[in-house]
N, C-alpha and C positions, 0 to 999 in steps of 0.2 A: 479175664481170668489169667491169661497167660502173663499180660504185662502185669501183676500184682504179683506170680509169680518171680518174675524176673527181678522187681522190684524189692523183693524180700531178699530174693538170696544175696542182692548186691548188699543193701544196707546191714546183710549178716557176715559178707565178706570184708566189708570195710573197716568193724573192729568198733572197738569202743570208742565213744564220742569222747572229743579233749576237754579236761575238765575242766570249767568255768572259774577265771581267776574268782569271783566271789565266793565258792565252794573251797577252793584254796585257803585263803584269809580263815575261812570259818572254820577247815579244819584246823588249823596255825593255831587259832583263839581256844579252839577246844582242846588240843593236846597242850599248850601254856595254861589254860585252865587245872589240867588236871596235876601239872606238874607245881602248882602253888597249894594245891590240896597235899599233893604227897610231902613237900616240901614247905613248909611254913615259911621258912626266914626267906623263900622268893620274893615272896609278898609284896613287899616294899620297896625292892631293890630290881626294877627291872632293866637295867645293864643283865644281870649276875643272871635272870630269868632266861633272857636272849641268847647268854652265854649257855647255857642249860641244854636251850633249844640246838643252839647249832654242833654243842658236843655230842649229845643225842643223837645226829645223823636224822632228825627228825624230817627233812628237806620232802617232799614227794618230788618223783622223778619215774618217768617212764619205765612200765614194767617190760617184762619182754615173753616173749612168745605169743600164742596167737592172739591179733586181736591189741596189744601193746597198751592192757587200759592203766594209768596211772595208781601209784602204789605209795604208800606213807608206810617206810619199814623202818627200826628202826637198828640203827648199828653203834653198838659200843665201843667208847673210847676203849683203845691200847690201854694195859698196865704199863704205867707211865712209874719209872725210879728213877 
């Protein structure tokens, strides 16, 4: 009993498990997914899609506070003149 306690509270101190590069890929493929739905003329063009991707700040990267579980936010380009 004691050691399932002990065992719980560690595995609740230690935060979120790191997320598995294949969950990675799949969120990639699904936010590129949705951004050729929103986006028609991506379609075809995947340079211009990739470029999309990375001006989107779409990247996931560690969140922070307790626990540090990974985070897909997403951050807009600067008004660029």
């Amino acid at each position: 009993m004691t050691r399932a306690i002990f065992d719980y509270l560690r595995s609740r101190l230690k935060g979120e498990p790191e997320l598995h590069p294949m969950d990675r890929r799949l969120a990639k493929r699904w936010v590129k997914e949705r951004l050729k739905k929103i986006y028609p003329e991506l379609r075809l063009d995947p340079d211009a899609l990739e470029r999309a991707y990375q001006d989107l700040g779409l990247e996931p990267h560690e969140g922070s506070g307790k626990g540090g579980a990974t985070v897909f936010e997403i951050t807009l380009p600067e008004n660029r003149r």
